[in-house]
DOLUMDO-897355 format. One record per residue (C-alpha): residue number from 1; residue in one letter; chain; x, y, z. Coordinates in Angstrom, 3 decimals, always signed. Example, Ala and Ser with C-alpha at 12.3 -4.5 7.8 and 13.67 -1.06 7.14 Angstrom:
<pts>
<pt num="1" residuo="A" cadena="A" east="+12.300" north="-4.500" up="+7.800"/>
<pt num="2" residuo="S" cadena="A" east="+13.670" north="-1.060" up="+7.140"/>
</pts>
This chain:
<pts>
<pt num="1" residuo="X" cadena="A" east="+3.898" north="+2.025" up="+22.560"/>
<pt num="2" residuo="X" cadena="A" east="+5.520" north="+3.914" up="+19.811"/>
<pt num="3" residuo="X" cadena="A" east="+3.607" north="+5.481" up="+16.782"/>
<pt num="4" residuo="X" cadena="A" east="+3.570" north="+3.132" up="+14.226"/>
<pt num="5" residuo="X" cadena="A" east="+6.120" north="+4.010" up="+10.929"/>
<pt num="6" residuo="X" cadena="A" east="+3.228" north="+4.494" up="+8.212"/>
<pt num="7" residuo="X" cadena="A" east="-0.806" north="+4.653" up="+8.529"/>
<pt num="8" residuo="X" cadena="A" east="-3.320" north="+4.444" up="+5.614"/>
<pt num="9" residuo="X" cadena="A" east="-5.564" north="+7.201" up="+4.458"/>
<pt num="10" residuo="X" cadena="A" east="-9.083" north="+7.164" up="+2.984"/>
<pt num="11" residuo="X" cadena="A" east="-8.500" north="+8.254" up="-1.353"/>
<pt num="12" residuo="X" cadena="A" east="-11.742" north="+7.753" up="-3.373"/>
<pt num="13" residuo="X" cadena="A" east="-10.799" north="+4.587" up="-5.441"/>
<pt num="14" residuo="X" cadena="A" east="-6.927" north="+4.425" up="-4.804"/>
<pt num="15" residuo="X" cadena="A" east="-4.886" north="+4.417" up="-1.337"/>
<pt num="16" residuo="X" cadena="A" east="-3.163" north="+6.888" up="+0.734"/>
<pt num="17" residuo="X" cadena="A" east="-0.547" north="+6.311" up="+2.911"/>
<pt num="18" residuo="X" cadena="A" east="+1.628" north="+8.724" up="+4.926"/>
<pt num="19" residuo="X" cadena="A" east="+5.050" north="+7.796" up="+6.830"/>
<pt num="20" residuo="X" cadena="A" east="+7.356" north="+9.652" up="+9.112"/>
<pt num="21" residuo="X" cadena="A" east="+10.956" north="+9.434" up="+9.998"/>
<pt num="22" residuo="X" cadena="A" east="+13.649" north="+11.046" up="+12.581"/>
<pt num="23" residuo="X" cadena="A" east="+15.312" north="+11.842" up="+8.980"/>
<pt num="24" residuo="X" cadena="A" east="+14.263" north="+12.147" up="+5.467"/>
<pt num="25" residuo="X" cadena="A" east="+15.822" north="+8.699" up="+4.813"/>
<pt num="26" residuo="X" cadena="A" east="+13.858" north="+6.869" up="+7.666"/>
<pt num="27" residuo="X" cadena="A" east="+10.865" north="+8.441" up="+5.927"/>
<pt num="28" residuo="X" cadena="A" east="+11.487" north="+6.996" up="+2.237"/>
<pt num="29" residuo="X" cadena="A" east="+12.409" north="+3.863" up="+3.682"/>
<pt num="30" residuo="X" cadena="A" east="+9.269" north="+3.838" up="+5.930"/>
<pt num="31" residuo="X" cadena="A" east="+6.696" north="+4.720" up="+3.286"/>
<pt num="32" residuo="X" cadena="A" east="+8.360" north="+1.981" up="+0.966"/>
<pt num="33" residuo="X" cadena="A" east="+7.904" north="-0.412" up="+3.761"/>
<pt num="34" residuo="X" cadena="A" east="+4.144" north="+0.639" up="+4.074"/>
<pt num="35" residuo="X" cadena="A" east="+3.429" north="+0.530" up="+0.089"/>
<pt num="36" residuo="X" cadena="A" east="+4.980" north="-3.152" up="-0.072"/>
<pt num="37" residuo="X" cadena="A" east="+2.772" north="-4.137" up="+2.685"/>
<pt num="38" residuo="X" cadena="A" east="-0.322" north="-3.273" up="+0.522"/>
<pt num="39" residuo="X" cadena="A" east="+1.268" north="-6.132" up="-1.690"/>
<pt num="40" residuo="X" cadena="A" east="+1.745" north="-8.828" up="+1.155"/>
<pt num="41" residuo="X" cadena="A" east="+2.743" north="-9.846" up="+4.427"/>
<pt num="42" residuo="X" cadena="A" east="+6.240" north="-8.746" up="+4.816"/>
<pt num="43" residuo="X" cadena="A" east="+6.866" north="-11.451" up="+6.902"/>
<pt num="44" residuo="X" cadena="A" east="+6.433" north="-14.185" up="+3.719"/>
<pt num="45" residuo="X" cadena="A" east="+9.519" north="-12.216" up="+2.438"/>
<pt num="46" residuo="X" cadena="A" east="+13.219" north="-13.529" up="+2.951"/>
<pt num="47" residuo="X" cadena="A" east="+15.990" north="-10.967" up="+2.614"/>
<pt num="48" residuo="X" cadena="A" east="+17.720" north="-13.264" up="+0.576"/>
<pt num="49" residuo="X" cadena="A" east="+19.499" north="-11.145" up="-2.211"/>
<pt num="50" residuo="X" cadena="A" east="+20.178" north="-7.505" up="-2.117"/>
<pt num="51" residuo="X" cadena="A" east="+19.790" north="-5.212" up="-5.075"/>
<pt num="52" residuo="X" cadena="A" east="+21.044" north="-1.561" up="-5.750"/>
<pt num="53" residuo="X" cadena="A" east="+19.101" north="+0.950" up="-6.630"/>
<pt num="54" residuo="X" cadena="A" east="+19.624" north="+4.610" up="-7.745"/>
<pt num="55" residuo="X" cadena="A" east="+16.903" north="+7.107" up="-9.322"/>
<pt num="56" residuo="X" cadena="A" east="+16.923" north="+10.592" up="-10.069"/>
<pt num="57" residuo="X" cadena="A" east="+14.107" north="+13.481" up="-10.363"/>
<pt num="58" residuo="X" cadena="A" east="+13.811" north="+17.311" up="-10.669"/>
<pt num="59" residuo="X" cadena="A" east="+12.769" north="+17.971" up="-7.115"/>
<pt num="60" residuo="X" cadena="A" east="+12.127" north="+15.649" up="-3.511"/>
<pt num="61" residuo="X" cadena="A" east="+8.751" north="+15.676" up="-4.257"/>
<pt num="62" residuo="X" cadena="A" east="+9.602" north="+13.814" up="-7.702"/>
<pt num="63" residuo="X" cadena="A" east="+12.364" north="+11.841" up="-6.200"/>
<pt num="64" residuo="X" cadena="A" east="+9.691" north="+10.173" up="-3.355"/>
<pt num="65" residuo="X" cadena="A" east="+7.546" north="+9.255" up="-6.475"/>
<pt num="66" residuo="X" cadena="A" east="+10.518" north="+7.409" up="-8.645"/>
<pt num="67" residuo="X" cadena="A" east="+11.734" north="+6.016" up="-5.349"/>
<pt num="68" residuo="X" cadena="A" east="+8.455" north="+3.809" up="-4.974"/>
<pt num="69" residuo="X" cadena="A" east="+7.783" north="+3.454" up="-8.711"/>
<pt num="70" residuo="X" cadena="A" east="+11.137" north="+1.756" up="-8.911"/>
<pt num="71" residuo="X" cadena="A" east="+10.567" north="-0.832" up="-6.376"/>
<pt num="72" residuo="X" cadena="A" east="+7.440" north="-1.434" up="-8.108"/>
<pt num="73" residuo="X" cadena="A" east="+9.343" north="-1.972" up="-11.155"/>
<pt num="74" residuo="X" cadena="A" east="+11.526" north="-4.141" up="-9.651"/>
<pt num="75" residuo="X" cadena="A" east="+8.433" north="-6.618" up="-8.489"/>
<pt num="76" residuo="X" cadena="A" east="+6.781" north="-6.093" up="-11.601"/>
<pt num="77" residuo="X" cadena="A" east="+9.515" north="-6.483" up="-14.582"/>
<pt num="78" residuo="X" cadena="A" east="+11.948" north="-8.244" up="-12.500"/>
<pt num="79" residuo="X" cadena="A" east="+9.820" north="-10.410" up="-10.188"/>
<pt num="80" residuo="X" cadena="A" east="+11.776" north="-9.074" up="-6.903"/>
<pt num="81" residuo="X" cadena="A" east="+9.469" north="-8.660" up="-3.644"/>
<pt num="82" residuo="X" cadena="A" east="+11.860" north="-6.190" up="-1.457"/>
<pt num="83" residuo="X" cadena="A" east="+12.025" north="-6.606" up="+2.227"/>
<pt num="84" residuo="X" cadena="A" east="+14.614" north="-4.251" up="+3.940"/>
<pt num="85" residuo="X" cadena="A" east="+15.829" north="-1.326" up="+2.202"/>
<pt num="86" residuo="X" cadena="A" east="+19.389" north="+0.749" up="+3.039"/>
<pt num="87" residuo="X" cadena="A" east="+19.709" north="+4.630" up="+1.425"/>
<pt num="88" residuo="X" cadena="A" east="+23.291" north="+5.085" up="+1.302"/>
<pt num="89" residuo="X" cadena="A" east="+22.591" north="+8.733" up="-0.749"/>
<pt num="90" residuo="X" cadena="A" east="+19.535" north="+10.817" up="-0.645"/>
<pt num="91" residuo="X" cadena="A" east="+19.553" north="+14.911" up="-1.659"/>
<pt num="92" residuo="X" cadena="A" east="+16.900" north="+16.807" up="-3.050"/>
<pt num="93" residuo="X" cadena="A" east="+17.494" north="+15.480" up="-6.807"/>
<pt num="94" residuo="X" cadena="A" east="+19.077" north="+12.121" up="-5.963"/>
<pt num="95" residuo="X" cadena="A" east="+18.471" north="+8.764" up="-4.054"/>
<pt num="96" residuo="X" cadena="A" east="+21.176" north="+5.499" up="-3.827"/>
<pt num="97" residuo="X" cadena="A" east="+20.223" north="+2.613" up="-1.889"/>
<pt num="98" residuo="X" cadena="A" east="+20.436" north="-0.837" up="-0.995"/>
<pt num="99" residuo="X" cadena="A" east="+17.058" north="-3.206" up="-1.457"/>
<pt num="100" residuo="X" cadena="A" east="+17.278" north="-6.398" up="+0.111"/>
<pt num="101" residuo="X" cadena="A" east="+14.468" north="-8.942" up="-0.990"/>
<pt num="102" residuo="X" cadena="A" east="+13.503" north="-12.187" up="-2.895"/>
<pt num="103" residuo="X" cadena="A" east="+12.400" north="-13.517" up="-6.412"/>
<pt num="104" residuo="X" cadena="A" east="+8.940" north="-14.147" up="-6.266"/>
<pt num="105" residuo="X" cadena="A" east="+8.067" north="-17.652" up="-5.116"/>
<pt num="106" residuo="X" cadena="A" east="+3.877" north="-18.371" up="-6.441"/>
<pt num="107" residuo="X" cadena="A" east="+4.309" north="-21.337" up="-3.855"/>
<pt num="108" residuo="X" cadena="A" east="+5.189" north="-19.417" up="-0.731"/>
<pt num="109" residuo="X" cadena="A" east="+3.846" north="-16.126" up="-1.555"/>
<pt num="110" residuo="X" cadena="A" east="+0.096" north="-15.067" up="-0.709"/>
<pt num="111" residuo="X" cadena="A" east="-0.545" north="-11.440" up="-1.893"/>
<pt num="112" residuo="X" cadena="A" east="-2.944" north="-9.236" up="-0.396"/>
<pt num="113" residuo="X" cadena="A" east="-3.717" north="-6.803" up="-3.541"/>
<pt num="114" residuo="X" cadena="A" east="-1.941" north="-5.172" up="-6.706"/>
<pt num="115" residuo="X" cadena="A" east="-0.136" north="-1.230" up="-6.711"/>
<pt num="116" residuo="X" cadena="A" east="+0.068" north="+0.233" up="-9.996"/>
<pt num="117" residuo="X" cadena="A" east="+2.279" north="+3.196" up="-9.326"/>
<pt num="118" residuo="X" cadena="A" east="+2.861" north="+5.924" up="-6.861"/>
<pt num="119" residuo="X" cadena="A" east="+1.516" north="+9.353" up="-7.810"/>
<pt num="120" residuo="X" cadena="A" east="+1.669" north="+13.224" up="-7.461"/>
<pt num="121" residuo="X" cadena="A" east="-2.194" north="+13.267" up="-5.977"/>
<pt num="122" residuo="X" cadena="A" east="-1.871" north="+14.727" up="-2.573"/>
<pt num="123" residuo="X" cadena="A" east="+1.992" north="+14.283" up="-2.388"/>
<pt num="124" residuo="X" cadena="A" east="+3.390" north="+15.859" up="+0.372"/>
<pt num="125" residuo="X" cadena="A" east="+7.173" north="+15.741" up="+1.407"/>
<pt num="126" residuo="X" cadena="A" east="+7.881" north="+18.038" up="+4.459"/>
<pt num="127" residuo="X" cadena="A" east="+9.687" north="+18.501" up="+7.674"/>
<pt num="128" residuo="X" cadena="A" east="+7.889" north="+19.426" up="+10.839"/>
<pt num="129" residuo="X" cadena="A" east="+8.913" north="+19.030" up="+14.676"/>
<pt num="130" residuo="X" cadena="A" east="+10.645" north="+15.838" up="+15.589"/>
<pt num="131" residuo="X" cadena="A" east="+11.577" north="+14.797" up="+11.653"/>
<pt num="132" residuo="X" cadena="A" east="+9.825" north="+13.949" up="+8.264"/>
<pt num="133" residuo="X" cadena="A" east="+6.452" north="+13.238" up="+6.881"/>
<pt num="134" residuo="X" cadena="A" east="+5.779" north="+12.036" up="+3.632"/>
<pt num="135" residuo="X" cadena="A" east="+2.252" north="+11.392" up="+2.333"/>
<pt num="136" residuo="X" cadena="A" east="+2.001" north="+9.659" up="-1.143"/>
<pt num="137" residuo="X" cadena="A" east="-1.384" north="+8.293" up="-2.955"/>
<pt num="138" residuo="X" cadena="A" east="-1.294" north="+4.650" up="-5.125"/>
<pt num="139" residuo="X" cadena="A" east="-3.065" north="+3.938" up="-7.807"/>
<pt num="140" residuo="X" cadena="A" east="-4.672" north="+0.495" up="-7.243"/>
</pts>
């Protein structure tokens, strides 16, 4: 069976999770997958409406970091629970994608805990044999 996408890490009072790709972009879009899941079952989310996204930072360390805070800004300020995600761009200072999701629905939706924001503890960003691993800790 193959190695799953993202696994969890023990942080005193917040939550670690690390993700790997074949390519830097299958590792962003991995670890995105695996901080939404600390929110709620993926599979109560529809990919009903898609929603671009672009952010910019100093440095790929910086760029991972505004990559999650921005989906978390989209489910916080905009109500939007992403689903599947698409990175049509991604250097070191610059990321374009695709986010495909759903307006909340307080009906339908059962979440399993809150994410304040991504942050620099422990953030790791690196390329080792057979692709990418980024590690990234939340504040819960």
């Amino acid at each position: 069976m193959p190695e799953a996408p993202f696994q969890h890490f023990d942080v005193t009072a917040d939550f670690g999770l690390m993700a790997q790709g074949s390519d830097l972009k299958e590792a962003f879009v991995n670890v995105a997958s695996g901080m939404l899941s600390l929110l709620i079952d993926p599979e109560e989310v529809r990919r009903e409406k898609s929603h671009p996204l672009e952010v910019k930072a100093p440095d790929r360390e910086s760029l991972l970091v505004a990559w999650l805070n921005e989906l978390l800004y989209l489910f916080d300020a905009e109500g939007f629970l992403s689903k599947d995600f698409q990175i049509l761009e991604l250097d070191e200072t610059y990321l374009k994608a695709e986010v495909w999701g759903e307006p909340i629905d307080p009906d339908r939706h059962h979440f399993k805990g809150y994410v304040k924001a991504a942050t620099y503890h422990q953030l790791e960003v690196k390329e080792g044999e057979g692709g990418w691993q980024v590690r990234v800790v939340f504040d819960v």
